[in-house]
C-alpha positions as CSV (number, residue, x, y, z in Angstrom):
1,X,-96.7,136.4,164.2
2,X,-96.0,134.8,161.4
3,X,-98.9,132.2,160.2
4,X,-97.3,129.8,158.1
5,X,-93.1,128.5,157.6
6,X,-91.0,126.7,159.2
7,X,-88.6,128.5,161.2
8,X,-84.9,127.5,163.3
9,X,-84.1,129.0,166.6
10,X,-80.7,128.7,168.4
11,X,-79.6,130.3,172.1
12,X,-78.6,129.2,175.1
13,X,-80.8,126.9,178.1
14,X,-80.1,126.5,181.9
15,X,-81.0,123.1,183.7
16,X,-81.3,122.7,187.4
17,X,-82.2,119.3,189.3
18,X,-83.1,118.4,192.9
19,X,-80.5,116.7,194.4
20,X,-78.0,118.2,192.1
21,X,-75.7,120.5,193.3
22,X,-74.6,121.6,189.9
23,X,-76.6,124.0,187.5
24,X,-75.8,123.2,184.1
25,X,-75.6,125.9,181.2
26,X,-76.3,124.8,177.8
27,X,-77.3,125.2,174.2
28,X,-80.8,125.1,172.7
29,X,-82.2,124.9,169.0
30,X,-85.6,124.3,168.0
31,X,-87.9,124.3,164.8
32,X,-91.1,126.0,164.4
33,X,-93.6,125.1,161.9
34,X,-95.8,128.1,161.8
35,X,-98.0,125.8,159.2
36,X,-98.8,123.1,161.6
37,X,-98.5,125.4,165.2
38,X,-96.1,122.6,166.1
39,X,-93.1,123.4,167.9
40,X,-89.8,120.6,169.1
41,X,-86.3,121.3,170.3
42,X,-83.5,119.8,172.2
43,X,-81.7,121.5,174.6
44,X,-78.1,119.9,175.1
45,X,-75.8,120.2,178.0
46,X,-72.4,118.7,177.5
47,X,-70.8,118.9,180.8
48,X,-73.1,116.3,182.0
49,X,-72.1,113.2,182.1
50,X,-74.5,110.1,180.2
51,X,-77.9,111.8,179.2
52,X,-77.3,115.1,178.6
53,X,-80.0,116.4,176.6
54,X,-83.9,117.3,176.7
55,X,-86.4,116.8,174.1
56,X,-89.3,119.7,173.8
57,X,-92.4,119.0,171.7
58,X,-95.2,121.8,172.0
59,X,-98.1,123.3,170.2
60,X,-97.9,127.0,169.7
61,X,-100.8,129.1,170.3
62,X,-100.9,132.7,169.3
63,X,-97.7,134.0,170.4
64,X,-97.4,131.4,173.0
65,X,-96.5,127.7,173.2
66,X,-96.8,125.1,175.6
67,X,-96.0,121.3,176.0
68,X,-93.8,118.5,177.4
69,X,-90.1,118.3,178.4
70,X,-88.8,114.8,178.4
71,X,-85.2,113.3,179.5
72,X,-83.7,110.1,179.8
73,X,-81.6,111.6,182.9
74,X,-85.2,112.2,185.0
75,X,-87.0,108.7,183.4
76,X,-90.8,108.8,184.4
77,X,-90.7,112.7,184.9
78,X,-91.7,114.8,182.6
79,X,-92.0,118.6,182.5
80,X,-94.4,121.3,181.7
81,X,-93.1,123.9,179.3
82,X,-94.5,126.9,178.8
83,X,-92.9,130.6,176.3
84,X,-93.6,132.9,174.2
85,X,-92.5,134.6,171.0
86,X,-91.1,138.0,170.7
87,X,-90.2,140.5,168.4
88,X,-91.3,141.3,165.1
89,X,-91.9,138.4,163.0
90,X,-91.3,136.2,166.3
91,X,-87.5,136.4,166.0
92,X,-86.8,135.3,169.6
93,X,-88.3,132.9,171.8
94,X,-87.9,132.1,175.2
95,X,-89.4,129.9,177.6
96,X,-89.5,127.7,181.0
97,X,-90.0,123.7,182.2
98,X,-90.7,122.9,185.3
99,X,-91.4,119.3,187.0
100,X,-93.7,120.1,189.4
101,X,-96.1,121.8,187.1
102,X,-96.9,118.3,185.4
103,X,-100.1,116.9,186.2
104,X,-99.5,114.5,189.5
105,X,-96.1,116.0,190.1
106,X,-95.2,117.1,193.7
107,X,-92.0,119.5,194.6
108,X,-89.5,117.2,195.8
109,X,-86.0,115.1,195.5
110,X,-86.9,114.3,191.6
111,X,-88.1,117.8,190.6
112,X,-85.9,119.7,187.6
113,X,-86.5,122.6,185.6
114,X,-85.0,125.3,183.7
115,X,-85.1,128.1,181.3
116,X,-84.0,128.6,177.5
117,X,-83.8,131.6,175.0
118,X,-83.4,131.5,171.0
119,X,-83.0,133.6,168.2
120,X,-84.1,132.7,164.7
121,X,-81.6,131.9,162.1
122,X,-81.2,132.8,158.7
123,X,-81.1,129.9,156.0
């Protein structure tokens, strides 16, 4: 793992909402800042129509990470996010959000979650 640098990440991230019928596939980039063990991202879903992307900020521990999910499409109702980094030099990353796993939350007609994966780009 590296200790220090700031590092991109682009893949791919799934989205799925109560109430929803669709699942949504979309795109995911984030930054990791290996100095600071601070870790955002967006995950963007274009075939959903007015808010259409999710905001992750986390703190990464060890080879792990874990923090908040927040939308404008799910006001009020954030998610727990939770991954790891693999591969040598943590090239990949991959991870899950989940409603219900915030504090208070319950399953239920306003639960979302999904999953995302990311490679690290060269700059």
């Amino acid at each position: 793992m590296p200790t220090s640098g700031k590092f991109t990440y682009t893949g791919d991230a799934y989205l799925l909402a109560a109430g929803d019928p669709d699942k949504s596939f979309g795109s995911s980039k984030f930054e990791a800042d290996f100095s600071t063990k601070k870790l955002t991202g967006t995950l963007t879903f274009d075939k959903l129509s007015g808010h259409n992307s999710v905001n992750v900020d986390g703190t990464i521990s060890g080879n792990g990470f874990a923090g908040t999910a927040k939308s404008e499409r799910f006001k009020n109702i954030d998610a727990f996010v939770e991954g790891k980094f693999y591969g040598e030099k943590a090239k990949e990353l991959a991870g899950a959000f989940d409603s219900a796993k915030e504090k208070g939350a319950k399953l239920g007609d306003k639960s979302w979650g999904g999953v995302f994966g990311a490679k690290q780009i060269q700059k």
